[in-house]
Every structure is written in C-alpha cells, then in structure tokens.
C-alpha positions as CSV (number, residue, x, y, z in Angstrom):
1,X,40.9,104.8,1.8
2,X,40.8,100.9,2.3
3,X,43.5,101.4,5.5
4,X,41.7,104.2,7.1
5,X,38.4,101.9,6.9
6,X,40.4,99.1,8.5
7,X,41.7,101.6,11.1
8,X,37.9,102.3,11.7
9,X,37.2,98.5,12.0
10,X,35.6,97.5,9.0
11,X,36.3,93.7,7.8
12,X,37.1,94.5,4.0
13,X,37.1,90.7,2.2
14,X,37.6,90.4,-1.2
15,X,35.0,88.4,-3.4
16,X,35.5,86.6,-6.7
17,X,33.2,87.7,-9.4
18,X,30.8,85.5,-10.4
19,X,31.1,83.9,-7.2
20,X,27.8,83.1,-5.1
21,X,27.2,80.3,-2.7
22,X,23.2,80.1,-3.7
23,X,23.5,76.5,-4.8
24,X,26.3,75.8,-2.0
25,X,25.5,71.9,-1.0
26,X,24.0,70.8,-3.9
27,X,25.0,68.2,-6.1
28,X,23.8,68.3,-10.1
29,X,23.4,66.0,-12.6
30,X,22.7,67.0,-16.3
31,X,21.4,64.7,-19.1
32,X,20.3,65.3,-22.4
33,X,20.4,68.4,-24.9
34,X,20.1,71.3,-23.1
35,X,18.9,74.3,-25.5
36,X,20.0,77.5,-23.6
37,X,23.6,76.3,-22.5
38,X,26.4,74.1,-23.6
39,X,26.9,71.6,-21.0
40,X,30.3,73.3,-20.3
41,X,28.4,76.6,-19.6
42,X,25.8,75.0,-17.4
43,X,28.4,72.9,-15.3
44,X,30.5,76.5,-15.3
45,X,27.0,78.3,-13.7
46,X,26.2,75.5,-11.0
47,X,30.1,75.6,-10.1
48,X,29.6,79.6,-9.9
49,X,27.1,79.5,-7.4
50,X,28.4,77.2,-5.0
51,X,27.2,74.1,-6.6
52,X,29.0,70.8,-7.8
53,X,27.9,69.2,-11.8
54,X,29.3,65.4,-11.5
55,X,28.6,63.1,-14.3
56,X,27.4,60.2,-12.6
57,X,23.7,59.8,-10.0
58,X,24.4,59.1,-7.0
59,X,23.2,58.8,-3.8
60,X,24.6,62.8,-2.6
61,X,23.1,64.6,-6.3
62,X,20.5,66.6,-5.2
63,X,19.2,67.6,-8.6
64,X,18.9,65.6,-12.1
65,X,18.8,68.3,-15.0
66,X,16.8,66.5,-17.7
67,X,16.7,67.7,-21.2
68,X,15.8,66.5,-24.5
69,X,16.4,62.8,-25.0
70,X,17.7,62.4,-21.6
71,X,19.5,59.0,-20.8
72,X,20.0,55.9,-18.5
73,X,20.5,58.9,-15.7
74,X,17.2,59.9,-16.1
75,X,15.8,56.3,-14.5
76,X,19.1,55.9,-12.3
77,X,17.7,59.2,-10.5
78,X,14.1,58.1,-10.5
79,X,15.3,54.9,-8.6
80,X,17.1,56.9,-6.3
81,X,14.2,59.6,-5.5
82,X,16.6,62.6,-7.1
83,X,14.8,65.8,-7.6
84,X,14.2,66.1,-11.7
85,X,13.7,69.3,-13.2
86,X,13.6,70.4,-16.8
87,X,15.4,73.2,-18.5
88,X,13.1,75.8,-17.8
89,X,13.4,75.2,-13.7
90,X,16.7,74.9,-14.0
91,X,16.8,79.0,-15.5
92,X,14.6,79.7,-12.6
93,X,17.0,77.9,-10.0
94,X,20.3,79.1,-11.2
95,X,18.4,83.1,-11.2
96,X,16.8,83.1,-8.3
C-alpha cells in the first residue's frame, strides 16, 4: 500500500512518537521542586517537543521554570530579563 502511494506521489515521512517541534528554539531552565514532574520527566517533555532543558541561565534560555524554593537561578534570570513562569504555566505551555 505504502509503494503504490509513492507511485501516486505522496511524500510518506516517518515521525518519532512523542516527537513535536512546539517548543522548537527555546531554551529552559528549571529550578526548584517541581510537584507534577521529576526534573528528569520535565527535561524529557521540553526535549520532546523540540525544546532544550540546560542547567545553567544564560543569555540564549528563553524560559526560567521556577518552583518551590527556587535558587540562585531564580535572580541570575531576573538579571538577565528571562521569561519566569511557575509550574502551573509551564502545564499550560508544554499542552498547548
């Protein structure tokens, strides 16, 4: 069935599951206790939509994931005008 549809001229690609680019571009930071997600499962759901989870603020993160008892990152990414967001916007983001 696949051949005859690429007979017809349909471009078949294959996409990984789980796989989105809705956060492609974006650069996240997470501090704190985080109460829905390990910080392994939310780095795993920012890296399954396109998006990159580094450790450190920098000048290229785009978004400062702030949960309870955040840290030094919190004011590193108020110095640096990074977008802060709780917990709850960061469901909302990642769902969209």
């Amino acid at each position: 069935m696949l051949g005859e549809l690429k007979k017809l001229g349909v471009d078949i690609q294959s996409v990984e599951p789980g796989k989105s680019d809705k956060l492609e571009g974006e650069t996240f930071v997470l501090t704190g206790e985080l109460k829905a997600f390990t910080r392994d499962e939310a780095k795993g759901k920012i890296e399954s939509l396109g998006g990159r989870a580094t450790s450190g603020v920098s000048d290229q993160t785009n978004y400062l994931v702030a949960g309870e008892n955040p840290g030094k990152k919190l004011e590193e990414a108020k110095k640096r005008n990074v977008k802060i967001i709780d917990e709850k916007q960061f469901r909302k983001l990642i769902n969209r």
